[in-house]
N, CA, C and O of each residue as an XYZ file, in Angstrom:
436
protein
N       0.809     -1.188      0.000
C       0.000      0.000      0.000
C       0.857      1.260      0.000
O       0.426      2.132     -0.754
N       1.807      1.519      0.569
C       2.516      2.607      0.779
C       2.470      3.498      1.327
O       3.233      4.458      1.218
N       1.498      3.375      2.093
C       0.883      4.238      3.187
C       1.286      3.550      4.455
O       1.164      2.326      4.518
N       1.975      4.544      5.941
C       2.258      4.914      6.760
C       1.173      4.498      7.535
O       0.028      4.943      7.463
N       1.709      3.363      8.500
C       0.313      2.986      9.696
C       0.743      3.421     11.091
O       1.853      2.997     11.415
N       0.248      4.009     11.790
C       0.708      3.930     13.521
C      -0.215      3.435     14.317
O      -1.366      3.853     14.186
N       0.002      2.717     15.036
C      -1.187      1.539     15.770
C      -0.452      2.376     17.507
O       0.685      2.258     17.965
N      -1.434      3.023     17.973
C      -1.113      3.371     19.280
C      -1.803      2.613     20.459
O      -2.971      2.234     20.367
N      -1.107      2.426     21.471
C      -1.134      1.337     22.368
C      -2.411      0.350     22.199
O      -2.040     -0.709     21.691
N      -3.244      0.365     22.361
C      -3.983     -1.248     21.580
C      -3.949     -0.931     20.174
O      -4.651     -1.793     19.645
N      -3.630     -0.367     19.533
C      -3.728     -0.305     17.978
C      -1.954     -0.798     18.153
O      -1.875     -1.760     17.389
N      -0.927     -0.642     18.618
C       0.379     -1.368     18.620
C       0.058     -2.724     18.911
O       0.025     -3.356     17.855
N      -0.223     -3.526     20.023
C      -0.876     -4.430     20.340
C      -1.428     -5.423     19.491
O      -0.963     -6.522     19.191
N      -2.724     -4.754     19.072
C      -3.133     -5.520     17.748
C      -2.320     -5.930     16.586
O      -2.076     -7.045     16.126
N      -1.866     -4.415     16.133
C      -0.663     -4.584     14.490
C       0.233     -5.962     15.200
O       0.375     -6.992     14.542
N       0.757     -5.834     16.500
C       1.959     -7.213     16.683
C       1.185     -8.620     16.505
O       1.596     -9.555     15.818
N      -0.137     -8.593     17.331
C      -0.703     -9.539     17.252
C      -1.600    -10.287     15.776
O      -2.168    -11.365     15.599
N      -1.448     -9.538     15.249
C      -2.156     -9.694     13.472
C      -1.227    -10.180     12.775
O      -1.460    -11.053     11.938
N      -0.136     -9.748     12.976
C       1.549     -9.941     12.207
C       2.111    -10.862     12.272
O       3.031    -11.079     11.483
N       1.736    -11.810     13.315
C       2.480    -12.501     13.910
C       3.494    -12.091     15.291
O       4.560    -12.706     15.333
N       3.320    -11.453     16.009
C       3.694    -11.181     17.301
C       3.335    -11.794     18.521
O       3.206    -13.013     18.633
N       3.226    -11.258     19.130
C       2.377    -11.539     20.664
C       2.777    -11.085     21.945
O       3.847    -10.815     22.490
N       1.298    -11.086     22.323
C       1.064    -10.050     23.263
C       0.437    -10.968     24.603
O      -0.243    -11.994     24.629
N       1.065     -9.994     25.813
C       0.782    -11.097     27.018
C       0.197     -9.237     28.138
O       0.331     -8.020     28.261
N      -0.581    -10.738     28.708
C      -0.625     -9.036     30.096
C       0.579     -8.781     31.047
O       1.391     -9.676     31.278
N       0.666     -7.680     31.532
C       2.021     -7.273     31.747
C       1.630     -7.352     33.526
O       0.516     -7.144     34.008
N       2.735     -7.667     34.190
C       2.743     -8.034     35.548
C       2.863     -6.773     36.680
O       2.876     -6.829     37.909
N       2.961     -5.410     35.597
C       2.771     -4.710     35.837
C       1.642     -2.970     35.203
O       2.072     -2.132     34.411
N       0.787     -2.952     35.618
C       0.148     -2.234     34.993
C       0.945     -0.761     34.294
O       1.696     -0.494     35.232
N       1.119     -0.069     33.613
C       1.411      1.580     33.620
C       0.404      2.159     33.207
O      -0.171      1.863     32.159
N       0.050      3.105     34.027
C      -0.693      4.192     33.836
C       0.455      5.751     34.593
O       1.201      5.592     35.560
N       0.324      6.801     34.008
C       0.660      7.693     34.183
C       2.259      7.782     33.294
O       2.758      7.169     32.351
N       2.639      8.793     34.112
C       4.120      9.302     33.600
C       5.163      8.274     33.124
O       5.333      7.421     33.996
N       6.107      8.022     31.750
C       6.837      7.267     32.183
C       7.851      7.769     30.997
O       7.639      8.607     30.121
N       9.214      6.856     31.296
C      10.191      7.240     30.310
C      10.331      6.585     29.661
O      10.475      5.437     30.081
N      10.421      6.933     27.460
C      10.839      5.842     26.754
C      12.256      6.243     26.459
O      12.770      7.321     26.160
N      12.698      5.092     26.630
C      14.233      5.305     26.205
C      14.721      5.084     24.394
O      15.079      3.967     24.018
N      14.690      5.821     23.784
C      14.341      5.519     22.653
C      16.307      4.836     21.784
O      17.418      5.355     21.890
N      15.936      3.768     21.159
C      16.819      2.879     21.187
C      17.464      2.623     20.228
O      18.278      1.703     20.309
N      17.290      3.465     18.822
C      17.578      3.918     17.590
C      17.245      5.348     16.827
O      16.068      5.708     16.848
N      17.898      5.909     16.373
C      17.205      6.512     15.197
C      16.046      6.677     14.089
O      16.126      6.383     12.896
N      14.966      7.213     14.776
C      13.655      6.458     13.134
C      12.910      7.715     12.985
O      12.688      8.654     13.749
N      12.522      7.394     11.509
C      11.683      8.971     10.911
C      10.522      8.974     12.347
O      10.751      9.898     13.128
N       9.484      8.160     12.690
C       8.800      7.992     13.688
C       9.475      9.417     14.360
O       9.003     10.479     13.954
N      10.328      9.453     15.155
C      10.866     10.596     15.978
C      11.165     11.782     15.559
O      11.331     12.699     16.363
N      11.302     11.988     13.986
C      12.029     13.269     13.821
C      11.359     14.002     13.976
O      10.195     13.812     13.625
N      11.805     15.414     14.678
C      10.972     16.610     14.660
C      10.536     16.814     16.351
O      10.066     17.838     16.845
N      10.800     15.703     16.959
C      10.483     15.537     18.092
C      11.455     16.041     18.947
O      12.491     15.841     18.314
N      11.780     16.611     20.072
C      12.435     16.618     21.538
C      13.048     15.507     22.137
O      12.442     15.039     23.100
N      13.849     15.098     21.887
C      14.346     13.906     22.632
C      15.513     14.272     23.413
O      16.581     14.442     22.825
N      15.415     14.438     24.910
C      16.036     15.228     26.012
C      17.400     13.485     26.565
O      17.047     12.740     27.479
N      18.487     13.284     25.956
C      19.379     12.470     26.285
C      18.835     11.365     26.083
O      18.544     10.738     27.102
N      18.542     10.803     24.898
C      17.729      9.524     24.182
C      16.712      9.201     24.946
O      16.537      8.012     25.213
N      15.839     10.196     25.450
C      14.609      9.243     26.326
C      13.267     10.378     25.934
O      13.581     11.442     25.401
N      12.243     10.177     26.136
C      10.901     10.737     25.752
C      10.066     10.640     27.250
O      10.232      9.787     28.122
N       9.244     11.641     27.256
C       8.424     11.744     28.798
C       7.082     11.299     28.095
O       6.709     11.954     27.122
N       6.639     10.662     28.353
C       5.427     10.222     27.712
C       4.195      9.236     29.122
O       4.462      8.914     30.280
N       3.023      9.061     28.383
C       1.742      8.886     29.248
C       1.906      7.579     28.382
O       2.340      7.382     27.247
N       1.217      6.497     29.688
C       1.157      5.296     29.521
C       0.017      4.842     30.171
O      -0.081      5.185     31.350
N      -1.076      3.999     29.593
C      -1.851      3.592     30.199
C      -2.411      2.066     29.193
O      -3.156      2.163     28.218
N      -1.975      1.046     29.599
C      -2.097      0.044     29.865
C      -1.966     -1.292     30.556
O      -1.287     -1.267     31.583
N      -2.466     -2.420     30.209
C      -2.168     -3.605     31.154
C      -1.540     -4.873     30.504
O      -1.219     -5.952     31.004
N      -1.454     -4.320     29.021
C      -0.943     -5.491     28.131
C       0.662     -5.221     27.540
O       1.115     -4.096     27.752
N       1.184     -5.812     27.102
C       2.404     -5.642     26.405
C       2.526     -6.232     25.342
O       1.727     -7.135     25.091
N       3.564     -5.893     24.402
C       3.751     -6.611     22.972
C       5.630     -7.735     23.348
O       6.777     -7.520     22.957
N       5.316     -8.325     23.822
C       6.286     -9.707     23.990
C       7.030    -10.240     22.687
O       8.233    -10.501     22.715
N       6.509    -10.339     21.922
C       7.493    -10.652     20.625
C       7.062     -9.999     19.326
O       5.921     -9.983     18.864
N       8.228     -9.428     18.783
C       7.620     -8.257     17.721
C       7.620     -9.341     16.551
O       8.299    -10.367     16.571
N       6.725     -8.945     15.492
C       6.480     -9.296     14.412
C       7.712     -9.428     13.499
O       8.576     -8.571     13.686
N       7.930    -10.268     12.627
C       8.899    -10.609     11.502
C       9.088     -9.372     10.730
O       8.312     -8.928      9.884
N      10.057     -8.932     11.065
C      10.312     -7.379     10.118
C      10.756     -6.497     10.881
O      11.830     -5.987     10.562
N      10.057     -6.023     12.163
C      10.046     -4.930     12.701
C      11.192     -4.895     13.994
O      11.716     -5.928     14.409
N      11.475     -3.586     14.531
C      12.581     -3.664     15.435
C      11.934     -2.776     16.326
O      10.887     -2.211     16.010
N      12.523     -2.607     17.485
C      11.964     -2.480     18.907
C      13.101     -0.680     18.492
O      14.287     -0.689     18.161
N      12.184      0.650     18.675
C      12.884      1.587     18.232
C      12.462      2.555     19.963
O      12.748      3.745     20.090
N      11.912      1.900     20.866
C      11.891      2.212     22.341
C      11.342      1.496     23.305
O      10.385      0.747     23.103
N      12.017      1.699     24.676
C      11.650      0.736     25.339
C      11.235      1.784     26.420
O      11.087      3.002     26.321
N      11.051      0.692     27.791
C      10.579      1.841     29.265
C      10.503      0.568     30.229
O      10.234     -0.583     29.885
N      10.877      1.154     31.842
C      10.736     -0.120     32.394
C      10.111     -1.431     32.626
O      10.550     -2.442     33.174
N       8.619     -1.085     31.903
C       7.610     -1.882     32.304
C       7.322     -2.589     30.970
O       6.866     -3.730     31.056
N       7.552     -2.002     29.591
C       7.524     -2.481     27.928
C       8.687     -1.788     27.516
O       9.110     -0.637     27.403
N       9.313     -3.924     27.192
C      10.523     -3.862     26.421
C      10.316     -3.082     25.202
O      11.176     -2.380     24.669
N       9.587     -3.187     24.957
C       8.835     -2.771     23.067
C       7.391     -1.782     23.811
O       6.269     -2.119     24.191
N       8.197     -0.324     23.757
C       7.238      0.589     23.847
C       7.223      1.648     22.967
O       6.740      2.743     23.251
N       7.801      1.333     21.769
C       7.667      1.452     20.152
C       8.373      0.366     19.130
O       9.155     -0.484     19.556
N       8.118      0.450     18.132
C       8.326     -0.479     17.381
C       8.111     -0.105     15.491
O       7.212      0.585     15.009
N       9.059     -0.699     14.848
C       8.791     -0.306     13.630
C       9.222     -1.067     12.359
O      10.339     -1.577     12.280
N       8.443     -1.122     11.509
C       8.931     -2.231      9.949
C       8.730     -0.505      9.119
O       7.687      0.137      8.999
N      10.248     -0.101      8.621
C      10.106      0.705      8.066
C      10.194      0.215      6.681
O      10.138      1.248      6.014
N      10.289     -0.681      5.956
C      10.157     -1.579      4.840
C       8.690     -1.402      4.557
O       8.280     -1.365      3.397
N       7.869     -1.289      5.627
C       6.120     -1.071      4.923
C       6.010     -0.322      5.429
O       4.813     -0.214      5.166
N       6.282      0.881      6.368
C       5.871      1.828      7.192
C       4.886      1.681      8.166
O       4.070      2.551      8.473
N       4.981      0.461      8.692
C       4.556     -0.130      9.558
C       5.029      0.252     11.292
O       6.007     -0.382     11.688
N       4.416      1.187     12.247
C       5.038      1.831     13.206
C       3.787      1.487     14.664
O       2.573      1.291     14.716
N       4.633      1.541     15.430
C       3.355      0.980     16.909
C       4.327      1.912     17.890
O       5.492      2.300     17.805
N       2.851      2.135     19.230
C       3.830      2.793     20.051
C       2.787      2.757     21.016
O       1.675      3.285     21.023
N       3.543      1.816     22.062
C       2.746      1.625     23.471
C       2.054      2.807     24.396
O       1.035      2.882     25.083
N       3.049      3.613     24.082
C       2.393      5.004     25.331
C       1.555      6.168     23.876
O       1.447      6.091     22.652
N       1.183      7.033     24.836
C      -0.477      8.043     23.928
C       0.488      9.396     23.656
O       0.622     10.286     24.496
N       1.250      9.393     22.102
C       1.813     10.481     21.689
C       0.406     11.417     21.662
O       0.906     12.490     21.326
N      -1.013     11.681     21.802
C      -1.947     12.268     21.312
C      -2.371     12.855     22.352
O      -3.406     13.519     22.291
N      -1.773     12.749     23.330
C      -2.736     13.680     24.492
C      -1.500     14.531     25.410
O      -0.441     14.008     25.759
N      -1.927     16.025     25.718
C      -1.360     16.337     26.207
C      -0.148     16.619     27.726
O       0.514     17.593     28.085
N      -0.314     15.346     28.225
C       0.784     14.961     28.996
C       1.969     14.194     28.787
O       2.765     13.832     29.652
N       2.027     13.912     27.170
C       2.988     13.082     26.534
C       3.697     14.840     26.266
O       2.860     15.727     26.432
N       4.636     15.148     26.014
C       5.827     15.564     26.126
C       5.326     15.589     23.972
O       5.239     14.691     23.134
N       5.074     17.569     23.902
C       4.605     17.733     22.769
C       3.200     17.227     22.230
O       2.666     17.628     21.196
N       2.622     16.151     23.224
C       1.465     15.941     22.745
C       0.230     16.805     22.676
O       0.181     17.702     23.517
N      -0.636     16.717     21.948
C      -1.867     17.069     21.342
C      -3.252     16.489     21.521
O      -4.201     16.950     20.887
């Protein structure tokens, strides 16, 4: 298609789990404040603030993405999700556990 997908936290979730991934509940819940440590370089980020490779971002879930899909690479993590972004830039295929869309994410909207 060639079109650019972002699956945000159950929309990440799902894309792993459709793909071939999988997803388990996490032994720890996050909700509120947390840090992604972001773990590569990816268009996903540019344009963004990234204060010593890490992102302040809002987290609110109970699930995690445990094994990423065939393609894609783990482009941030945080204590609680190893994979709290993720990306197949080969299809523009992009996920991201915490809510870039609301305003307590750091630039969010």
């Amino acid at each position: 298609m060639g079109v650019p997908i972002l699956g945000i936290c159950y929309g990440m979730q799902t894309m792993a789990e459709q793909l071939g991934g999988h997803v388990r509940s996490s032994a720890h819940r996050e909700f509120g404040y947390a840090e992604v440590s972001v773990q590569t370089s990816n268009r996903l980020f540019s344009g963004i603030e990234v204060s010593e490779d890490s992102l302040q971002v809002w987290m609110s879930h109970g699930d995690r993405v445990e094994a990423l899909p065939e393609g894609f690479a783990i482009i941030g993590k945080s204590d609680s999700s190893p994979a709290a972004a993720m990306a197949n830039d080969e299809k523009l295929f992009f996920g991201l556990q915490f809510h870039p869309e609301v305003t307590h994410t750091n630039k969010g909207q």
